[in-house]
C-alpha positions as CSV (number, residue, x, y, z in Angstrom):
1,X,37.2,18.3,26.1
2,X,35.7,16.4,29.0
3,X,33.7,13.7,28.2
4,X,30.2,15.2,29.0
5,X,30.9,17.8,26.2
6,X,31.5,15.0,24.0
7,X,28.3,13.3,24.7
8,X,26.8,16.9,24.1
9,X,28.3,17.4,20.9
10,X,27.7,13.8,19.8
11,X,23.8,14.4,20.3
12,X,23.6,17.8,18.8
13,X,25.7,16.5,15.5
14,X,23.0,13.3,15.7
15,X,20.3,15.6,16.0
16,X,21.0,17.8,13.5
17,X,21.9,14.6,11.1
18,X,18.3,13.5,11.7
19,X,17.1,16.9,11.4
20,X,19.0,17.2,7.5
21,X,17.4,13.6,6.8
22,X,13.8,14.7,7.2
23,X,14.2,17.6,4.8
24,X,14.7,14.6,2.5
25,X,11.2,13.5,2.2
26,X,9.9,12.8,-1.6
27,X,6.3,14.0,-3.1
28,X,4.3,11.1,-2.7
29,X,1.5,11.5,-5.6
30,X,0.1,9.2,-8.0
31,X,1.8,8.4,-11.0
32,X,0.5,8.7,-14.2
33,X,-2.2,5.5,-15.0
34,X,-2.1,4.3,-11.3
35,X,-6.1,4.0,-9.2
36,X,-7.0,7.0,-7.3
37,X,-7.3,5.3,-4.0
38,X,-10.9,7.1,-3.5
39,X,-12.2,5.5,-6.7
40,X,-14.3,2.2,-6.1
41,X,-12.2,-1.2,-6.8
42,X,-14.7,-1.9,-9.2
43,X,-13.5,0.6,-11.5
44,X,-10.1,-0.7,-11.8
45,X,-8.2,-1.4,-14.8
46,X,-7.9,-4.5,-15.8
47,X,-4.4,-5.6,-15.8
48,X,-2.3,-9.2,-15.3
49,X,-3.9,-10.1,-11.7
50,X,-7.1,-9.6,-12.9
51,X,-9.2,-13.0,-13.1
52,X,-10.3,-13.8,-16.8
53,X,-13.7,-12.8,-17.2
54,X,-13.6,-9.7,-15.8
55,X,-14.6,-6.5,-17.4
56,X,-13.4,-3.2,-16.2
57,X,-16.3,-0.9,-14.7
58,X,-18.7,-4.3,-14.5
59,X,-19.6,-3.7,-10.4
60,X,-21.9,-6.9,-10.5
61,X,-18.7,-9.3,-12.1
62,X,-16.1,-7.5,-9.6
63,X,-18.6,-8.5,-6.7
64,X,-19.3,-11.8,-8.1
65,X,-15.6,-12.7,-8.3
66,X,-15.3,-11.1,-5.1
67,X,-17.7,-13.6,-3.6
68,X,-16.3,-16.5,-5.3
69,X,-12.9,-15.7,-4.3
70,X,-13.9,-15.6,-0.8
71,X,-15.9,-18.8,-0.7
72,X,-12.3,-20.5,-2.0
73,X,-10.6,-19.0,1.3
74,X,-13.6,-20.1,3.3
75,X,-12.0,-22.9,5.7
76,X,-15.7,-24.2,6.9
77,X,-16.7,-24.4,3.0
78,X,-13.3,-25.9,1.9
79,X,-14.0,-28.9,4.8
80,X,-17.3,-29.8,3.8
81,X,-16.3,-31.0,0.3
């Protein structure tokens, strides 16, 4: 077997390797309890990250802490105090 026929066969094994691999791919659907990602945040359940305070489906808290959270991260604000 010359060398370029080894080359040849070494690609066509790879490719066929690769090929077997992508017939590998898992369903990729929500589990049972987890956020629809087309739901508003908002509607989220409240779980261990959630800030007490909080209540599930309350849009105006969930903005509110939203707003807070982001004046904490805000360098210009943090400076001025």
């Amino acid at each position: 077997m010359s060398r370029r026929a080894g080359f040849r066969a070494g690609g066509l094994a790879l490719t066929m390797l690769l090929g077997l691999a992508a017939c590998g791919d898992r369903p990729q659907e929500l589990a049972a309890g987890q956020k629809r990602p087309d739901a508003p945040s908002w509607q989220g359940e409240a779980s261990g990250f959630a800030v007490p305070g909080w209540q599930a489906n309350d849009r105006a808290s969930w903005e509110q802490q939203i707003r807070t959270r982001n004046q904490r991260q805000n360098e210009y604000a943090r400076i001025a105090q």
